[in-house]
C-alpha positions in Angstrom: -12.9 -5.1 -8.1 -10.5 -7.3 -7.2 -11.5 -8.9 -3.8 -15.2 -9.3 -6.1 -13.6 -11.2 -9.1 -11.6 -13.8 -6.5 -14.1 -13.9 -3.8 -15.3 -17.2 -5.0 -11.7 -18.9 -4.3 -12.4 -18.0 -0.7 -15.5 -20.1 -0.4 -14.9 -24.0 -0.4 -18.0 -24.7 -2.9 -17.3 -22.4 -5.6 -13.9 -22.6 -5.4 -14.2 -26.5 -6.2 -16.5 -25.9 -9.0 -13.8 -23.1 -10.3 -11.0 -25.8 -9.7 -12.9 -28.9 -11.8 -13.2 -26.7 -14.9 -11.2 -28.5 -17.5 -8.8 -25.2 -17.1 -5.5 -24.4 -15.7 -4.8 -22.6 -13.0 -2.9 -20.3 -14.7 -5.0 -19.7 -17.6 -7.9 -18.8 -14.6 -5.4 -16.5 -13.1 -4.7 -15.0 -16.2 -7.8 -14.3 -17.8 -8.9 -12.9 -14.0 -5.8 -10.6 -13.6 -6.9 -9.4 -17.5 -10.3 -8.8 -16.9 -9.7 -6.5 -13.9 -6.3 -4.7 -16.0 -9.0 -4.0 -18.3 -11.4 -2.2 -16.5 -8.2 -0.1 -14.7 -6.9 0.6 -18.0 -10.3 1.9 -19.3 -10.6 4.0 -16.1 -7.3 5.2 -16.3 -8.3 6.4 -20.0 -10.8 7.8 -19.1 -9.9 9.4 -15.8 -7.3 11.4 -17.9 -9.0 11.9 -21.1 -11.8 13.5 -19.3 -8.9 15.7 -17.6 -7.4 16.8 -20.6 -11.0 17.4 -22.5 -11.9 20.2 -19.5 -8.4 21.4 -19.7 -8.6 22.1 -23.6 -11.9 23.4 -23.0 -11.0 25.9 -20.3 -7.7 27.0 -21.7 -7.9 30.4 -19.9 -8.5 28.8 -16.6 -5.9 25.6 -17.1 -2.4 25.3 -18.5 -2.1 22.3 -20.2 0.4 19.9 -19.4 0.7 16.8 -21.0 3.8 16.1 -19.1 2.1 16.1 -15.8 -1.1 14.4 -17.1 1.2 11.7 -18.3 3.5 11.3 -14.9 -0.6 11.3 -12.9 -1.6 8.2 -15.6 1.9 6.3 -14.7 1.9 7.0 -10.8 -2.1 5.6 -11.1 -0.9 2.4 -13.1 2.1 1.9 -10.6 -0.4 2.3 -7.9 -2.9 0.1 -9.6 -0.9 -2.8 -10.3 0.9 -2.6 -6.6 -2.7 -3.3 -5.2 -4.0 -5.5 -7.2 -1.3 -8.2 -7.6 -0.6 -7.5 -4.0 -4.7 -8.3 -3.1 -3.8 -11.2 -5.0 -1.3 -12.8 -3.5 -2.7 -12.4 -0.3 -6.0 -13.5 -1.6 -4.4 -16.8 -2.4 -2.4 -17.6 1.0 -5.6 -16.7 3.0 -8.9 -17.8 2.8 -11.7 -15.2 4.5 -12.2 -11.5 3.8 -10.7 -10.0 7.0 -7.7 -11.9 6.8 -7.3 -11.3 2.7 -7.2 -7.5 3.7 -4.8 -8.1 6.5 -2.7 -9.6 4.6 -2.6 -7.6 1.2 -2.0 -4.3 4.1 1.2 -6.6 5.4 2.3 -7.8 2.0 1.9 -4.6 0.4 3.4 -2.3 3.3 5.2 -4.4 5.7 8.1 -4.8 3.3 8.4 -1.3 2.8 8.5 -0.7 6.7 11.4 -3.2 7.3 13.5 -0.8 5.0 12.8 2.5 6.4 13.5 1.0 9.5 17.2 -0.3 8.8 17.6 2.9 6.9 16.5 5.2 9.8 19.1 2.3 12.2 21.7 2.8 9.4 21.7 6.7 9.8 21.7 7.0 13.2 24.7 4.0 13.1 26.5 5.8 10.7 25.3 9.6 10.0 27.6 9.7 7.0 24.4 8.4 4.8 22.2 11.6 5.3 19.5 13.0 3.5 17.8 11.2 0.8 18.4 7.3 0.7 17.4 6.5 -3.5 15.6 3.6 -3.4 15.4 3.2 -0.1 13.9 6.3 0.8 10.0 6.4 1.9 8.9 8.7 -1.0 10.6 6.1 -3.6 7.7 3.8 -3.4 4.6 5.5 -5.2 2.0 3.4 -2.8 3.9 4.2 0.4 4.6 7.4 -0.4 0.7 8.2 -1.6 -0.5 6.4 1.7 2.2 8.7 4.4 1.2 12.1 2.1 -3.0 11.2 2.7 -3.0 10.4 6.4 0.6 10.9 7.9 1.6 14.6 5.9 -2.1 16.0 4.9 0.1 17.4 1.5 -1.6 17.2 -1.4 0.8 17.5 -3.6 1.5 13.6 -3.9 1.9 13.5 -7.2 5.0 15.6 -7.5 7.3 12.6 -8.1 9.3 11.4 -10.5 9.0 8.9 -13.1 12.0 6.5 -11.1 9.8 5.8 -8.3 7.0 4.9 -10.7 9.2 2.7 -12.4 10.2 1.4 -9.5 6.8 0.4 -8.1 5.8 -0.9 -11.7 9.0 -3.5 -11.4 7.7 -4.5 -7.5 3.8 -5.0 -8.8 5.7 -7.1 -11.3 7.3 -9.2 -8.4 4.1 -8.8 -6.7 2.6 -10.2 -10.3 5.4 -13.6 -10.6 4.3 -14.3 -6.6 0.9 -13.9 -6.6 0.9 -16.1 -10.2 2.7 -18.6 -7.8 0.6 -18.6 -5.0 -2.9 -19.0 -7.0 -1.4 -21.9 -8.9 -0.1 -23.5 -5.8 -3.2 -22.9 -3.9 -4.8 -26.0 -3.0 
């Protein structure tokens, strides 16, 4: 939903006519960004009211567990927001499809890569920092860590985390949110 709400910023026609309204370029970025945190909160709503309805309905079948429920609804939202201000960003630095996905892939995942790889460097340097690495760690990030279980593990028993990693994603989208605000308004 994202690459079809911004497309038009990629071509230089509509992109003009989008730039002469008599409107900011933050009040455009805004009321975009909105209209598509709408529709993924209303999915998100959705997605888990649906859930709980056939849970409640089969109660012989399913346990309920709001507490799971509600960690699946925070990991989506973390996940959410991470991809969408990250298509963002990239959307405004580049200007042509296959380079706005190239991008978003290196802005969303390239950071993360650059850590593990220090961290791996920094325990083999010095193996007194074994085991799990907090923040650093690959599972810590709910975007990475959903991407490595799907292709790279084959577990599916991603969303086993905790609510610190979905924290923690929420604060970068939030980064990814201040840049990608940046970047649109600076886009020429």
């Amino acid at each position: 939903f994202t690459f079809i709400l911004y497309s038009p910023f990629n071509k230089r026609s509509s992109s003009d006519f989008y730039h002469s309204l008599p409107y900011t370029r933050i009040c455009m970025f805004s009321s975009f960004t909105a209209a598509i945190l709408t529709w993924l909160a209303a999915l998100t709503v959705i997605y888990s009211g649906v859930t709980l309805a056939i849970y409640a309905l089969m109660p012989k079948v399913f346990i309920v567990n709001l507490v799971g429920t509600f960690d699946v609804m925070l990991t989506a939202v973390a996940l959410s927001l991470m991809l969408v201000f990250g298509i963002i960003a990239a959307m405004s630095l580049t200007g042509t499809p296959i380079a706005n996905i190239t991008c978003a892939g290196l802005l969303l995942f390239l950071p993360r890569l650059l850590i593990t790889l220090v961290t791996l460097v920094m325990g083999d340097i010095a193996p007194i920092i074994e085991g799990h690495y907090g923040i650093f760690g690959t599972d810590f990030n709910s975007l990475v860590n959903f991407i490595a279980q799907l292709f790279f593990y084959g577990d599916d028993n991603f969303y086993a985390n905790n609510i610190a990693s979905d924290i923690y994603s929420i604060a970068i989208a939030l980064v990814y949110a201040v840049i990608a605000a940046i970047l649109f308004c600076r886009r020429k």
